[in-house]
TORDONU-177764 format. One record per residue: x, y, z of N, C-alpha, C in turn; residue number from 1. Coordinates in steps of 0.05 Angstrom, whole numbers. Atoms other than C-alpha are relative to their C-alpha. Layout:
BEGIN
      n_u      n_v      n_w     ca_u     ca_v     ca_w      c_u      c_v      c_w   seq
        X        Y        Z        X        Y        Z        X        Y        Z   NUM
...
//
This chain:
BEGIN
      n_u      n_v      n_w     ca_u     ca_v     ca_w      c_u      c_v      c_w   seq
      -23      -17        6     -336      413      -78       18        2       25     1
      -15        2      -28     -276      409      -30        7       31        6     2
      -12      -26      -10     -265      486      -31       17       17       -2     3
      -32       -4      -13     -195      484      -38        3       18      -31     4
      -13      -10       33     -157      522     -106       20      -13      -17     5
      -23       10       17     -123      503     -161        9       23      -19     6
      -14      -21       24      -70      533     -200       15       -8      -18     7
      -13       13       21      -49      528     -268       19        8       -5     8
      -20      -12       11       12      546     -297       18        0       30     9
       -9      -11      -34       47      536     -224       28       -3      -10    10
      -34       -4        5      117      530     -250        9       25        0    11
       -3      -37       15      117      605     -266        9       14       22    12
        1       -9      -29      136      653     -210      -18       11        9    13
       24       -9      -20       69      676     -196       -5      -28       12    14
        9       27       -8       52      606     -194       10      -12       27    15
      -15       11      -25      105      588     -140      -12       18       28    16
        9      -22      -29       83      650      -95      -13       -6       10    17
       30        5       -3       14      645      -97       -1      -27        8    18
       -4       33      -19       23      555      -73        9       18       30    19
        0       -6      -35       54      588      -20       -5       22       12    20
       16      -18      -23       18      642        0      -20      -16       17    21
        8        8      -20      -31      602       11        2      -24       10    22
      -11       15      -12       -3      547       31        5       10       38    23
       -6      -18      -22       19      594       93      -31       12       15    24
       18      -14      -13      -49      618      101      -24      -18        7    25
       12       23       -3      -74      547      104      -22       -5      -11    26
       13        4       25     -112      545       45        7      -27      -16    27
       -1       27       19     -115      474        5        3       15      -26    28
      -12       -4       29      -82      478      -57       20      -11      -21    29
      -19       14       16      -60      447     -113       12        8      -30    30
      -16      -14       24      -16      464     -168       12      -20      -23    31
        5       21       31      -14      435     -243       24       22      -21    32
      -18       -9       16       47      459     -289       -7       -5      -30    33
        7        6       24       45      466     -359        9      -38       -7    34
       -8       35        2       74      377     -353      -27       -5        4    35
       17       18      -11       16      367     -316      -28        2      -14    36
       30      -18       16      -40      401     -351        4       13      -28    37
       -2      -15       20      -50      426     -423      -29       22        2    38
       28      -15        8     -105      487     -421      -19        2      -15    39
       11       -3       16     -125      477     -484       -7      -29       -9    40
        4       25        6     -143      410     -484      -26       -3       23    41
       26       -1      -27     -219      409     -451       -1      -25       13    42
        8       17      -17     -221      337     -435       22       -2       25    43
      -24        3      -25     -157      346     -388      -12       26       16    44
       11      -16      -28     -179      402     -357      -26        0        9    45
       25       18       -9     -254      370     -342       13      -12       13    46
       -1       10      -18     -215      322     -314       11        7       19    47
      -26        2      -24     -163      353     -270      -19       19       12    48
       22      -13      -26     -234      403     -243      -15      -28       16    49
       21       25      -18     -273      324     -224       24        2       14    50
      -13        9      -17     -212      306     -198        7       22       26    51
        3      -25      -22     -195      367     -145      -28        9        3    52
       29       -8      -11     -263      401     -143        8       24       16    53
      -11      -26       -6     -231      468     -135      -27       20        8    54
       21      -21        5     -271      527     -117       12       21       -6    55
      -17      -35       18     -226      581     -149       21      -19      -21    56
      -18       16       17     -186      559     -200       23       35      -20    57
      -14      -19       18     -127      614     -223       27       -6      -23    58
      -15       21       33      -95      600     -292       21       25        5    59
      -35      -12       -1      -18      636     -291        4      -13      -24    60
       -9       19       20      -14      588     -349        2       21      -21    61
        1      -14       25        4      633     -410       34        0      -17    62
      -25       -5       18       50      640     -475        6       29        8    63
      -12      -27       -9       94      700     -447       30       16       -5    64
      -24       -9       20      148      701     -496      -14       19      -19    65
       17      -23        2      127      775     -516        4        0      -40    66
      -22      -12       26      173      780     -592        2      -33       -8    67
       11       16       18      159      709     -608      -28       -8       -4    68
       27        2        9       90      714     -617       -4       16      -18    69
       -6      -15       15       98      768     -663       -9      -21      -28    70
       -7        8       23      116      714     -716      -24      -31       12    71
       15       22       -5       77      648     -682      -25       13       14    72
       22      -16       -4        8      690     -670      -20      -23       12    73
       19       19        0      -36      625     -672        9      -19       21    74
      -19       13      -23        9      585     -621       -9       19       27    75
        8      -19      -28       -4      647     -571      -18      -12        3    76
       41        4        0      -74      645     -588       -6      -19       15    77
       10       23       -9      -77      573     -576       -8        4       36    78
        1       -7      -20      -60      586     -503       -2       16       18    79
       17      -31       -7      -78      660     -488      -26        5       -2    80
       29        1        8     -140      647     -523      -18      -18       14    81
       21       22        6     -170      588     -532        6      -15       39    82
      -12       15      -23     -132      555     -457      -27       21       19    83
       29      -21       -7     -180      618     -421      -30      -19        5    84
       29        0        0     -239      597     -457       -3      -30        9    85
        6       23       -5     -232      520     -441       -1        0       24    86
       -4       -7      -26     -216      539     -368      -34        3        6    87
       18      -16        6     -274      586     -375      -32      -20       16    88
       25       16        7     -330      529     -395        1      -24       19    89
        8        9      -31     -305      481     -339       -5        5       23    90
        6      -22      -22     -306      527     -293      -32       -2        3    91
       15      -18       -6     -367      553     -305      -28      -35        7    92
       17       24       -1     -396      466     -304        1       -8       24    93
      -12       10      -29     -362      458     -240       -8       18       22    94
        0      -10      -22     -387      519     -203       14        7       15    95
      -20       -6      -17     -322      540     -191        7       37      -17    96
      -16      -22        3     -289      613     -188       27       -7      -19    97
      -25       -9       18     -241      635     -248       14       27        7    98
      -20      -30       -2     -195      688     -235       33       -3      -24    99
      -14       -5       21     -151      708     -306       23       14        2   100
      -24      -26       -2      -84      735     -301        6        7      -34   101
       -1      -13       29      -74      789     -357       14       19        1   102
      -28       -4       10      -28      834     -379      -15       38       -6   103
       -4      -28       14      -20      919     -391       -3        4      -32   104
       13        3       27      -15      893     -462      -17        4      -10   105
       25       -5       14      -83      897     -480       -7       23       -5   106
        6      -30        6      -74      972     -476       18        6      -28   107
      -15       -8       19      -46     1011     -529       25       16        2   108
      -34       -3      -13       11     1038     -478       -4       36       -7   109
        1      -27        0       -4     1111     -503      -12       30       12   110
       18      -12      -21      -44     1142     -446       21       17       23   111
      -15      -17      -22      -20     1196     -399      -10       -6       28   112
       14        6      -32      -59     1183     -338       -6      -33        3   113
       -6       25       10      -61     1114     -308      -30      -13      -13   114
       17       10       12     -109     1062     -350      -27       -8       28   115
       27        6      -26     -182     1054     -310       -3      -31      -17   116
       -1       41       11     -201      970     -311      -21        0      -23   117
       16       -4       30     -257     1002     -366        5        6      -19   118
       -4      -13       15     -214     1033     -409        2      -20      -19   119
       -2       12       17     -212     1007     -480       15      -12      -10   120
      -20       14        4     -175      955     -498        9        3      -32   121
      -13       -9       27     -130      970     -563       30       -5        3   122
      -11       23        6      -75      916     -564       27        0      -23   123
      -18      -11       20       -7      937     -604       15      -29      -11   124
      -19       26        7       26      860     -609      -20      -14       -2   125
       14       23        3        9      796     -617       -8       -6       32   126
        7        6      -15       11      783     -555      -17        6       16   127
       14      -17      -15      -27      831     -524      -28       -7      -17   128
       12       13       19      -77      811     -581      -12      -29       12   129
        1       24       -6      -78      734     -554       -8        7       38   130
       11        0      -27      -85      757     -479      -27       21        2   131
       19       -2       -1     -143      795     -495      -29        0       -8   132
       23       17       13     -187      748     -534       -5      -20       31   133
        6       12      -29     -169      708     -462      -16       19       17   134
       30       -9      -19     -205      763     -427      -23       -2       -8   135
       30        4       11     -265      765     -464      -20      -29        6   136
       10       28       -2     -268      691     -464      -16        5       29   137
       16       11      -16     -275      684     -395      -27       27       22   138
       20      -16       -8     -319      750     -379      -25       -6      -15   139
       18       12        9     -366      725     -424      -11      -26        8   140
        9       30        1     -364      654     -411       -8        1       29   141
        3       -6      -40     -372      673     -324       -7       26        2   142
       10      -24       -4     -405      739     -321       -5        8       32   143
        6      -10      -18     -419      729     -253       30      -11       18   144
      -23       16      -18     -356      684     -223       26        6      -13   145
      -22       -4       14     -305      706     -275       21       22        1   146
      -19       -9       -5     -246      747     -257       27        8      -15   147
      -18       -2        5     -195      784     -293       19       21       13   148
      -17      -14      -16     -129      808     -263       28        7      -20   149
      -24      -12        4      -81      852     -303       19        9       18   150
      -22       -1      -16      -14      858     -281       25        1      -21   151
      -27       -6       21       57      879     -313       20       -3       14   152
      -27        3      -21      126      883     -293       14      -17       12   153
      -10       20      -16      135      820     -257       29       -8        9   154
      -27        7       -2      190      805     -224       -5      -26       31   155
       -3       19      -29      200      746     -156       30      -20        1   156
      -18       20       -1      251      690     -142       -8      -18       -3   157
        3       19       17      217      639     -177        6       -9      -21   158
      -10       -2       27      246      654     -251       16       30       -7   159
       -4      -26        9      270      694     -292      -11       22      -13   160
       17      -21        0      258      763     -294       16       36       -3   161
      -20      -28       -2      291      840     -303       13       -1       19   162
       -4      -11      -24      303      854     -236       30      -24        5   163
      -20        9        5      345      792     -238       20       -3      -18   164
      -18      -16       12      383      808     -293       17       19       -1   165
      -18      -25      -12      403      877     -272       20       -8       21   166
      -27       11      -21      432      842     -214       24      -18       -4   167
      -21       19        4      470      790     -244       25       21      -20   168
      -15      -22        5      492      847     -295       24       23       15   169
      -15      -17      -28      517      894     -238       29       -9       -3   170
      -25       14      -15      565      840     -224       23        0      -30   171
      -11        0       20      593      845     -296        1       13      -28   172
       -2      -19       17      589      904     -333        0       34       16   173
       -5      -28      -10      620      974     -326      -22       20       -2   174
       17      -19       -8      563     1007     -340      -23       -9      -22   175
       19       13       15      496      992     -368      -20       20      -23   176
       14      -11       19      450     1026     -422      -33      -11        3   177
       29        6       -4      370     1023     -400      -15       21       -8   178
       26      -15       15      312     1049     -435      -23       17       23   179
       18      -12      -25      283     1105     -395      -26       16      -17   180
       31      -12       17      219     1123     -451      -21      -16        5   181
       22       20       -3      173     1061     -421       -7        4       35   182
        2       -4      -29      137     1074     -353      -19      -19        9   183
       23       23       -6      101     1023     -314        6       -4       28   184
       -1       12      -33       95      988     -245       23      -28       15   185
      -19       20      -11      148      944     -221      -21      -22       23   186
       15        4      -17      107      897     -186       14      -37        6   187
       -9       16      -20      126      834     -128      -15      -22      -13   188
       22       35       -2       98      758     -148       -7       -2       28   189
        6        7      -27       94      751      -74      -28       22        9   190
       24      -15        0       46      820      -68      -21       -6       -8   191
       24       10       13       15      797     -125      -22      -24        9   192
        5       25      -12        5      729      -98      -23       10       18   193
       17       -3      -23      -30      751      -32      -18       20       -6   194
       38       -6       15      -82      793      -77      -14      -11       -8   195
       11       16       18     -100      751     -111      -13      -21       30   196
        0       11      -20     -105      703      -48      -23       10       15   197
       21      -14      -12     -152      758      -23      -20       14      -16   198
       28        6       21     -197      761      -87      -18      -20       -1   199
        9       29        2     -206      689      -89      -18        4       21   200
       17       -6      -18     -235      696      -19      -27       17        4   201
       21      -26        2     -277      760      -27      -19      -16      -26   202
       20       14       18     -306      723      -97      -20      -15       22   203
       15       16      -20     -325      669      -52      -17        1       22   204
       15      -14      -32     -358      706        9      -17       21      -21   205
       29       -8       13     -400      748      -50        4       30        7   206
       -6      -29       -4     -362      814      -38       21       10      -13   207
      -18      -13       25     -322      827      -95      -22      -10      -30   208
       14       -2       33     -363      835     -158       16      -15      -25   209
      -13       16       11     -339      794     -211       13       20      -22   210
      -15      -19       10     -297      834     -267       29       -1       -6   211
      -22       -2        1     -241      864     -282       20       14       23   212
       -6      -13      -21     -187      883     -228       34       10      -11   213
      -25       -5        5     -109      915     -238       11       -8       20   214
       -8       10      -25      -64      877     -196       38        7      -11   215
      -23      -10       11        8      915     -202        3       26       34   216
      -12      -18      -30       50      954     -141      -13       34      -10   217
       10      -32        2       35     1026     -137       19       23       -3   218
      -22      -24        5       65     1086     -159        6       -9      -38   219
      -17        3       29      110     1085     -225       27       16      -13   220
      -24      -10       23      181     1086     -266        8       -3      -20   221
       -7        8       18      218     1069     -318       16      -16        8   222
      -23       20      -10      270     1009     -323       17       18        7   223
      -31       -7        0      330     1059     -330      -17        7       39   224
        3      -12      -29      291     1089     -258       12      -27       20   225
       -8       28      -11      288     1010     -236       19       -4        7   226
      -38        7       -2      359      992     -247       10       11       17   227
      -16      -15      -22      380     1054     -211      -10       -6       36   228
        5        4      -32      345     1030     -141       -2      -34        2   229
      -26       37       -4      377      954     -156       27        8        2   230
      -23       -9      -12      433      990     -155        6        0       22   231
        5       -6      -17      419     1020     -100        5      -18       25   232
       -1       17      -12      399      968      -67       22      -24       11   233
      -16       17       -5      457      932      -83       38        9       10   234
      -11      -19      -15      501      984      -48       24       -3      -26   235
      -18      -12       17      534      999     -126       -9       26       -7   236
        2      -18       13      545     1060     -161      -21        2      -17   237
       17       -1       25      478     1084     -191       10       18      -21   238
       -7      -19       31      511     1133     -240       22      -12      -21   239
      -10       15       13      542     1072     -274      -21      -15      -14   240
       33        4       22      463     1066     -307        0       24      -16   241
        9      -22       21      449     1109     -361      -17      -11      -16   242
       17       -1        4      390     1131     -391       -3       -2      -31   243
        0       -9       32      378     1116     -473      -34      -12       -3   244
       24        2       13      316     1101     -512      -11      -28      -16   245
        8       22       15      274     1048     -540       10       -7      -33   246
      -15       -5       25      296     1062     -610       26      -14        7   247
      -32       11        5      374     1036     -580      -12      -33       -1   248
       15       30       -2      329      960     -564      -22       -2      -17   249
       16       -5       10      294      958     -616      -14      -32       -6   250
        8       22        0      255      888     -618      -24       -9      -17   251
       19       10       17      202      843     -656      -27       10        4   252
       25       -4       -1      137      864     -613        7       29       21   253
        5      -31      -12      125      943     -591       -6       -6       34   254
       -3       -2      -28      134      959     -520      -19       21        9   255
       20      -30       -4       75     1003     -486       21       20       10   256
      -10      -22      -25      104     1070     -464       -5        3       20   257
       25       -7      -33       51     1074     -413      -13      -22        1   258
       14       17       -6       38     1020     -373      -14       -4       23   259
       19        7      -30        4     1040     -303      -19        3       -2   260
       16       11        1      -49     1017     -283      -20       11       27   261
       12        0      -10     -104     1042     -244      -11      -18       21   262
        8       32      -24     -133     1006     -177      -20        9       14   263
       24       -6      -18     -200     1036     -158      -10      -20        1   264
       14       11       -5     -232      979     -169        3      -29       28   265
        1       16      -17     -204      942     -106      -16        9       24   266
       19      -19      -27     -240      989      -57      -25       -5       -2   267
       41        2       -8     -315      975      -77       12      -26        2   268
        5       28       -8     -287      900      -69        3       -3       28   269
       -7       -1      -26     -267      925        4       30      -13        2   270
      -25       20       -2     -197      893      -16       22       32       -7   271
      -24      -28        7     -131      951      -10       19       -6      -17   272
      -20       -3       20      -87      962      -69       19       -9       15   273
      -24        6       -2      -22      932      -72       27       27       12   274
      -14      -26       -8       26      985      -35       20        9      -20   275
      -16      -16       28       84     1026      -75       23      -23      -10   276
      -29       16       14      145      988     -121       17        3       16   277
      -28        1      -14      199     1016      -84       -4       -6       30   278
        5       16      -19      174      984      -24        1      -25        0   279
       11       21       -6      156      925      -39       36      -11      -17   280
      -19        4       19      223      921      -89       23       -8       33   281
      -23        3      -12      263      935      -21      -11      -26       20   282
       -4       25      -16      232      879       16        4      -18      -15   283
        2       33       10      233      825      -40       30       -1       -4   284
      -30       12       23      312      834      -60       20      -15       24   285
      -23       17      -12      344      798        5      -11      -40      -15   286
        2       34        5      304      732      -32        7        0      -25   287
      -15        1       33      331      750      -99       23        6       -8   288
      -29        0       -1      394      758      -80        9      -26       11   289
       -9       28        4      388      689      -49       -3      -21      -26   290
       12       14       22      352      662     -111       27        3       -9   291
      -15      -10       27      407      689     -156       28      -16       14   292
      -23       16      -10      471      651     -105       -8      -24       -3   293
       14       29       12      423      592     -115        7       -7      -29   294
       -3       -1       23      428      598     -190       31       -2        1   295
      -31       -2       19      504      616     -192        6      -31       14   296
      -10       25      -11      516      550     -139        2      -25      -21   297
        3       23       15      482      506     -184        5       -2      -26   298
      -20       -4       22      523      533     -243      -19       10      -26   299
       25      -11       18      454      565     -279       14       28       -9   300
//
């Protein structure tokens, strides 16, 4: 086994982070895009574990179009589900570490206090549905090496994402209308990245228990809160945001109200929670303000 990690789904913007976190932290690593790799196809991913000989292997790979899965259920599945469990079963032939990225979804969004990584999973969409037949898969299939990492919110300068939206918005509308009835964690691909970066590790050294972990910034708002500290940030008028309700966006797959997320369980791994949103929000936006002059250059 050479040691090194592989990651699936690397086109994604966790996917980009995470290459170069550790890339930076001089970690071997190689990265497989949904071109390069299908998940759900076991003899390709048999072969792309002989070929690398990973010792962690983190799948980013997922259907994450939230409101068309709604209506294509079995299409999710395919690769929420079933992509997991094929991961899962090479993994588990190869002797290599799985770590699962997963989703707030699996909750039922209706909880006042934030969700513990035990609490019951009760799944309002399809999608949320399809990402947590993927957990099961691979806690079952790796009980002792198998790793799942919920996470919401996402935002980085690898894709698109809210946070870039609001900003490109900014630049072209007098005033915006955001849904302030949904609360959750605004959370960094790049933070995320370098937890994850420091699970992989801890798996491997036999000091992180295998499981479930919440990987999402700390604290919590709502978008309409969001918007107002991109504003902010982007030295405009925040009282050119206003606050309306889910009911005005009303869409194909239900939105949790409540989506934070608990993070005891990084402390018995000896690994420290991801620090607060509006921290980590104010260091990531001088690269998402370049991302986003990138985009307008190249006429995106």
């Amino acid at each position: 086994m050479s040691g090194g990690w592989l990651i699936t789904g690397a086109g994604g913007m966790l996917g980009q982070d995470l290459l170069a976190r550790l890339a930076a932290d001089g970690d071997p690593a190689t990265g497989l895009d949904r071109a390069a790799l299908d998940i759900t196809d076991p003899g390709a991913v048999r072969a792309a574990l002989e070929a690398h000989a990973p010792a962690v292997v983190v799948n980013c790979a997922a259907w994450t179009a939230v409101d068309d899965a709604e209506a294509k259920e079995d299409e999710a599945l395919a690769v929420n589900g079933r992509g997991p469990l094929v991961l899962a079963e090479a993994c588990a032939a190869a002797g290599a570490v799985l770590i699962q990225i997963s989703t707030d979804y699996v909750f039922a969004g209706d909880a006042t206090a934030p969700y513990a990584e035990d609490a019951p999973l009760d799944p309002r969409s399809a999608y949320g549905r399809t990402k947590a037949v993927g957990e099961r898969a691979v806690l079952t299939t790796l009980p002792d090496t198998g790793y799942v990492v919920r996470t919401a919110w996402l935002y980085g300068a690898g894709g698109g994402n809210f946070v870039h939206t609001m900003i490109r918005l900014e630049g072209v509308k007098e005033a915006l209308d955001v849904v302030n009835d949904q609360r959750g964690q605004p959370t960094w691909t790049a933070d995320l990245a370098g937890l994850l970066a420091r699970l992989g590790r801890a798996a491997l050294a036999g000091t992180a228990p295998a499981g479930v972990y919440h990987g999402t910034n700390a604290g919590d708002t709502t978008w309409f809160g969001l918007t107002r500290e991109i504003f902010h940030l982007l030295g405009a008028d925040a009282a050119r945001v206003r606050p309306t309700t889910s009911e005005a966006f009303v869409r194909p797959a239900p939105r949790p109200a409540y989506s934070v997320l608990g993070h005891d369980r990084w402390r018995a791994a000896g690994i420290e929670p991801l620090r607060s949103w509006h921290d980590a929000l104010t260091d990531a936006f001088p690269a998402l303000l370049d991302a986003k002059r990138e985009t307008t250059h190249h006429g995106g």
